[in-house]
C-alpha positions in Angstrom: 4.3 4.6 -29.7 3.0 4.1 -26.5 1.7 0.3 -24.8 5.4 -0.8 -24.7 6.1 1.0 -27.9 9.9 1.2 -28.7 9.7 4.5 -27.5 8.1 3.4 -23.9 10.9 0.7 -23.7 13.8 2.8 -24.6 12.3 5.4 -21.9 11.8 2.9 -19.2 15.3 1.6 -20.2 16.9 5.1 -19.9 15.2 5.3 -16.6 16.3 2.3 -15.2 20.0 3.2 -16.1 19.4 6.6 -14.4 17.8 5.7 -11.3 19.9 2.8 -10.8 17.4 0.4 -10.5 17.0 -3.3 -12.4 13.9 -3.2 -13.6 11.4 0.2 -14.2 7.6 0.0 -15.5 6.7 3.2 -16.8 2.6 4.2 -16.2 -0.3 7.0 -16.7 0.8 9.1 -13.6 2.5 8.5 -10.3 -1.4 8.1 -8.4 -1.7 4.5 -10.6 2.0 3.5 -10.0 1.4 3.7 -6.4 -1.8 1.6 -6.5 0.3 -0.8 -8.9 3.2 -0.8 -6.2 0.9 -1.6 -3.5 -0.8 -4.3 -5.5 2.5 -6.0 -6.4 3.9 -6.0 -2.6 0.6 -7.8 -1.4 -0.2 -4.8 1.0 -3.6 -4.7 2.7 -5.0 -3.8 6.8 -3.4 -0.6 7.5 0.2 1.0 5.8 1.4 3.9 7.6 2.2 6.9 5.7 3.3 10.5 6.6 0.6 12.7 8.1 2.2 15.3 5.5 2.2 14.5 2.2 -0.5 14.9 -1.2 -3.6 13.5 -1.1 -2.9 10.9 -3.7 -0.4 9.2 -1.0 -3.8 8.0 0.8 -6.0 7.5 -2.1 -3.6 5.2 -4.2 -4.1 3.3 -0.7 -8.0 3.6 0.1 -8.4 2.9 -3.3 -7.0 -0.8 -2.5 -9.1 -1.2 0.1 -5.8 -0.1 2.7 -6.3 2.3 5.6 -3.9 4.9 5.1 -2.8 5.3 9.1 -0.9 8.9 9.2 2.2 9.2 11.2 4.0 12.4 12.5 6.5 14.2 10.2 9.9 15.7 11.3 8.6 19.5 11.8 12.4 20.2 10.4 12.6 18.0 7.6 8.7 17.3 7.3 9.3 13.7 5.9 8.0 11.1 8.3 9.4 10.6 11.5 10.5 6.5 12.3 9.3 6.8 16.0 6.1 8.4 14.9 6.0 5.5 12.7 7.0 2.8 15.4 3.8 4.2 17.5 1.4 3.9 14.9 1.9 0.1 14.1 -0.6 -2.5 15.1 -1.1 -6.1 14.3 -2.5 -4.9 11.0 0.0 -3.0 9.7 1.6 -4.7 6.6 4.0 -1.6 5.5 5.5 1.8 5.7 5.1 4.2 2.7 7.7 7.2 3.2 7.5 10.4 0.9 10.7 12.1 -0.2 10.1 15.3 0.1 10.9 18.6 -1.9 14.2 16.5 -2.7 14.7 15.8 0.7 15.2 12.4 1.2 13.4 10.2 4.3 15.3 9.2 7.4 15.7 6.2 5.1 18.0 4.0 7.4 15.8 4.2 10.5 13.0 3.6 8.3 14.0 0.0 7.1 14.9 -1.1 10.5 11.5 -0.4 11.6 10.4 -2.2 8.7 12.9 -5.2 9.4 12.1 -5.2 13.4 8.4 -5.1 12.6 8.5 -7.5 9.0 6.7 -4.4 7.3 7.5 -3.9 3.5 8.4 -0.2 2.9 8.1 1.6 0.0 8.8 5.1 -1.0 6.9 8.0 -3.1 10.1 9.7 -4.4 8.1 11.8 -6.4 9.9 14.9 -5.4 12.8 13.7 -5.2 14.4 12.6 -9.1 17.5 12.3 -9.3 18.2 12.6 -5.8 20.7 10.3 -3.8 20.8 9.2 -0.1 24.1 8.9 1.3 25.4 8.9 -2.3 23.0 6.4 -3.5 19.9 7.1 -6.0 17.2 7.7 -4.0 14.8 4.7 -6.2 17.3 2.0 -4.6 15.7 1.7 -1.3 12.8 -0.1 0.2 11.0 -2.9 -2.4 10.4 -0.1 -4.6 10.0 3.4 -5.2 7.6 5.6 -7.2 7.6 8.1 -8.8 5.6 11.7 -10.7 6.4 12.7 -13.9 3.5 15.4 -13.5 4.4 18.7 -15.1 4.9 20.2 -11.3 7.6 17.7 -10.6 11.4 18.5 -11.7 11.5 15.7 -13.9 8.2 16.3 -16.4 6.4 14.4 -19.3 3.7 16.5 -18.3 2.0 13.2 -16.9 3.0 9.9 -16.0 4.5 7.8 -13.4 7.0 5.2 -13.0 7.6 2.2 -10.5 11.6 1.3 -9.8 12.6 -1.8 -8.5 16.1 -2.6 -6.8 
């Protein structure tokens, strides 16, 4: 049933439908869709992420040979904060990785026009935020893609496994 088994399509169909998204690859565990994300967008040098967020946000990044650079957080939202960001970027800073916390959605607006100012690609972990909109809009729809847990912690469970959406 699994390796693109009818039952691994017809999930990553449902998905796709649900998130609003065109295409959805479902994976092992959120960790490996994040390395797969940043392997697909070309990333490398330095991505900035938030300077609060679950280890695997910096591994799936070291692990690519990317220097995980870790911007200041909102300390009343506690996502990452876009002029924290906007400090933090040098001439080898290919993108911006935001984490959607506890269902709280990123500052996402500002957070593209950093990207678009700087040429960055930005991505999110939404992780924590399934089934979650922004400004009425599912919350997978923004950035190149987003990624997410399907860990038996998150809201939405398999008990493992990940997922990458693409707009």
């Amino acid at each position: 049933m699994s390796n693109n088994g009818p039952l691994v399509q017809e999930f990553e169909r449902r998905l796709t439908e649900f998130l609003g998204v065109k295409h959805c690859v479902a994976m092992c565990n959120g960790t490996i869709a994040l390395e797969i994300a940043t392997r697909a967008l070309e990333l490398q040098g330095e991505v900035i992420v938030p300077s609060y967020t679950f280890i695997a946000t910096a591994h799936a990044l070291q692990w690519q040979e990317i220097t995980p650079v870790f911007a200041d957080i909102d300390p009343h939202t506690h996502n990452l904060d876009p002029e924290a960001v906007r400090r933090m970027i040098t001439p080898r800073t290919t993108g911006i990785l935001g984490v959607h916390l506890w269902g709280r959605a990123c500052p996402v607006a500002a957070l593209q026009a950093v990207a678009e100012e700087y040429r960055l690609k930005l991505l999110f972990d939404a992780s924590h935020a399934f089934g979650y909109t922004y400004g009425g809009v599912p919350i997978g729809t923004f950035g190149e893609c987003a990624v997410f847990s399907f860990h038996a912690t998150k809201f939405f469970n398999t008990f493992e496994g990940g997922a990458v959406g693409h707009r």
